[in-house]
C-alpha positions in Angstrom: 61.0 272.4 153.3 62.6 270.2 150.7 66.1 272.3 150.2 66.0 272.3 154.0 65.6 268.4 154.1 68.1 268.0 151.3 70.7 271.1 153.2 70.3 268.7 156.2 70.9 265.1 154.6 74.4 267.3 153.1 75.1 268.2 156.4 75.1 264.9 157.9 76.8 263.2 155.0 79.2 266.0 155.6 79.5 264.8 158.8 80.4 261.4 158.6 83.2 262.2 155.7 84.5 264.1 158.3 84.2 261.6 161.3 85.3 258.8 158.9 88.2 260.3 157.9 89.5 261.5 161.5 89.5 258.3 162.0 91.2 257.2 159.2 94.1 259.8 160.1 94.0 259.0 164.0 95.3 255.6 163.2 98.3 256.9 161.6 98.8 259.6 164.4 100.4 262.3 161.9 100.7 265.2 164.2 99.8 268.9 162.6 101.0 272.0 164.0 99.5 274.1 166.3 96.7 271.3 167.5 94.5 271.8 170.8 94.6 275.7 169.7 92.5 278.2 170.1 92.4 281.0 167.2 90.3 284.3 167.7 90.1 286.4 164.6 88.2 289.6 163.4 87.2 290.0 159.6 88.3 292.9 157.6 85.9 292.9 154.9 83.1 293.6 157.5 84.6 296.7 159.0 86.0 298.0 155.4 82.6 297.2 153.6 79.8 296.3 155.1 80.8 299.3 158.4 80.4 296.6 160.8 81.7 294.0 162.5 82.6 290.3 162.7 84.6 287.8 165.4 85.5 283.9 165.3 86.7 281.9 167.8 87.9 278.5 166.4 89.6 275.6 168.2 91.5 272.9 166.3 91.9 269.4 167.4 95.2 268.0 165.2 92.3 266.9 162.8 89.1 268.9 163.3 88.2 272.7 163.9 85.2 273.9 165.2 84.3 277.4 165.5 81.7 280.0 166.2 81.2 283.2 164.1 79.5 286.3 164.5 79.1 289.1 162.3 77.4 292.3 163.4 76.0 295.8 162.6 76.1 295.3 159.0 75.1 297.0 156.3 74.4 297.4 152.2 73.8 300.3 150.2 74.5 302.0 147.1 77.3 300.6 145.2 76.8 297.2 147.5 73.0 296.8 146.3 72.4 294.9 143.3 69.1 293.6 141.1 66.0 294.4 142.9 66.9 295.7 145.5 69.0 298.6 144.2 66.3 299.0 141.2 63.7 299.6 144.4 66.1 301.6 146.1 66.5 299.9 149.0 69.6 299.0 151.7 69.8 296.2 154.1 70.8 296.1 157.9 71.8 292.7 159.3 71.6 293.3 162.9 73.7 290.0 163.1 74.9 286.9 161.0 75.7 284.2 163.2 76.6 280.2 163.4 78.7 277.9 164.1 81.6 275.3 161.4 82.8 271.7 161.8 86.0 271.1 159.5 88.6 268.9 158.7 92.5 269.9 158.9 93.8 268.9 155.4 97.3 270.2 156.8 98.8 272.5 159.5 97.0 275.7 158.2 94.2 274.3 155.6 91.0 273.3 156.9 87.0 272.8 155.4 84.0 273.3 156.9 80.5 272.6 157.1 78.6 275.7 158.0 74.9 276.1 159.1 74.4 280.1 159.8 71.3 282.3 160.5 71.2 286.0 159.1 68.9 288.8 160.6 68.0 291.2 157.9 65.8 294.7 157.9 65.0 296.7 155.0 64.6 300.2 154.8 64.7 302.9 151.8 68.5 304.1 150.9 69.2 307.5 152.9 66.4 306.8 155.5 67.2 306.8 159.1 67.0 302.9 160.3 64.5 302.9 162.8 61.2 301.7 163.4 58.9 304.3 161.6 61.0 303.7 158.9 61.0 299.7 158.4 60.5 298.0 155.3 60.6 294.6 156.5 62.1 292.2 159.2 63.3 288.2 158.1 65.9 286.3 159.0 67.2 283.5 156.5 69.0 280.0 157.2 72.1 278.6 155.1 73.5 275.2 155.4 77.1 275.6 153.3 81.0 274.9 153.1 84.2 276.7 153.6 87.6 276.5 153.1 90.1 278.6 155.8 93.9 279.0 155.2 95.8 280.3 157.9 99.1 281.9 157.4 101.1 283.0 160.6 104.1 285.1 159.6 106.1 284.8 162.7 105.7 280.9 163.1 109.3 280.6 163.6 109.3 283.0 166.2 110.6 281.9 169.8 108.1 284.8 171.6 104.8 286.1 171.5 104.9 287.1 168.1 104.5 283.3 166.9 100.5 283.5 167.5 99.7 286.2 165.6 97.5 284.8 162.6 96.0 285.6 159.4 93.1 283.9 157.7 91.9 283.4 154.3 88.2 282.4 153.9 86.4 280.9 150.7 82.7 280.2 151.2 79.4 279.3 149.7 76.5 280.1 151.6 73.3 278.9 150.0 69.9 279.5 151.7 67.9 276.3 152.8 64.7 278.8 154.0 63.8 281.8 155.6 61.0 283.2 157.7 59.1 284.7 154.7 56.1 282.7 153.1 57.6 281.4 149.9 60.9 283.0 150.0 59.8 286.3 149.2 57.5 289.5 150.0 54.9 292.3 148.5 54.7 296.0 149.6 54.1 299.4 148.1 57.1 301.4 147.0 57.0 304.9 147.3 59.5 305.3 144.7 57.8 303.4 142.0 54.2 304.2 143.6 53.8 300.6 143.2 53.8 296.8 144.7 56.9 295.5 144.5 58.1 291.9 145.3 61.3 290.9 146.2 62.9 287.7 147.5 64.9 286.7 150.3 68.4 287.8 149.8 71.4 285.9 150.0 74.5 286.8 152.3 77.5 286.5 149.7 79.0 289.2 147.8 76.8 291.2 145.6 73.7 289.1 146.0 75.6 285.6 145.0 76.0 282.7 147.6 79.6 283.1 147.6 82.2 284.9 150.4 85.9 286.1 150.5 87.1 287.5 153.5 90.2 288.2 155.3 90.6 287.9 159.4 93.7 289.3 161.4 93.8 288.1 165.4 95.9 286.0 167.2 96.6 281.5 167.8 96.8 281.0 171.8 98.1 277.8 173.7 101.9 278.0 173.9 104.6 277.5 171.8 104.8 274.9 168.6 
């Protein structure tokens, strides 16, 4: 409860940077390009690594974004597993990782935001068929974190419909504030071990860690710049 009081003061402080400086910049009425956008996107990592999914949908203002993202169908196992987990032989399925951002546009194609997310997780033994019989254990965690988005659109100068087509790097860090499990964590009895083993609510970033790289190919609408 206390990192989710202290993820949530971050947020709002977050926040009012944001508001504060849109503010700021309204008053000079610099003009980025390709405000009162839309952007939808699909991640490669997720299809590449994780054999699932992902889509965003952003809009930008000419100083804020705000988007939605979903990630799907996911999955971890083997050479993806790391510290307990993969000592206890286990793999994750993350029926979906979901939320929503609110950034600021430090130019035409740089933006930060502030990103709460939920993450559905089930685990299961490595090889097993996911299904019901089968289930480990269900819980879903919550992070509160920040992320910074380059876009880079290769065909810009482009007079046709080839101008919208957009790439987008993504930097994030994904801490969790809580999740559904008592303390953070739970017991059961291995099979491989013949054992109880405990093991703690896993974060979403890249091998275990709080932190994210992707890549996202899909296409700017609205017009031309």
């Amino acid at each position: 409860m206390q990192n989710l009081k202290k993820s949530l003061l971050i947020f709002a402080t977050s926040l009012l940077l944001i508001q504060t400086s849109f503010a700021q910049d309204a008053k000079q009425k610099k003009e980025f390009l390709y405000s009162n956008r839309v952007s939808v996107l699909a991640g490669l990592i997720q299809p590449m690594v994780l054999k699932g999914g992902n889509i965003e949908v952003t809009y930008f203002t000419n100083r804020m974004s705000f988007d939605y993202s979903h990630g799907f169908l996911l999955n971890m196992s083997g050479a993806t597993m790391v510290g307990d987990a993969k000592d206890q032989k286990l793999a994750y399925h993350l029926p979906y990782s979901t939320g929503f951002g609110i950034g600021y546009r430090l130019t035409s194609f740089l933006d930060v935001r502030v990103e709460p997310k939920m993450h559905s997780w089930e685990v299961y033994y490595d090889g097993e068929a996911q299904n019901k019989t089968n289930l480990i254990k269900s819980y879903k965690t919550y992070s509160v974190g920040f992320g910074a988005y380059y876009r880079y659109m290769p065909f810009q100068k482009k007079d046709n419909w080839l101008q919208g087509i957009t790439t987008s790097t993504s930097l994030r860090w994904w801490p969790n504030v809580s999740s559904s499990l008592t303390d953070d964590k739970f017991t059961y009895h291995n099979k491989f071990s013949n054992k109880d083993e405990t093991l703690k609510a896993s974060n979403i970033g890249i091998a275990g860690s709080q932190f994210l790289f992707n890549v996202s190919i899909g296409y700017t609408f609205g017009g031309k710049q």
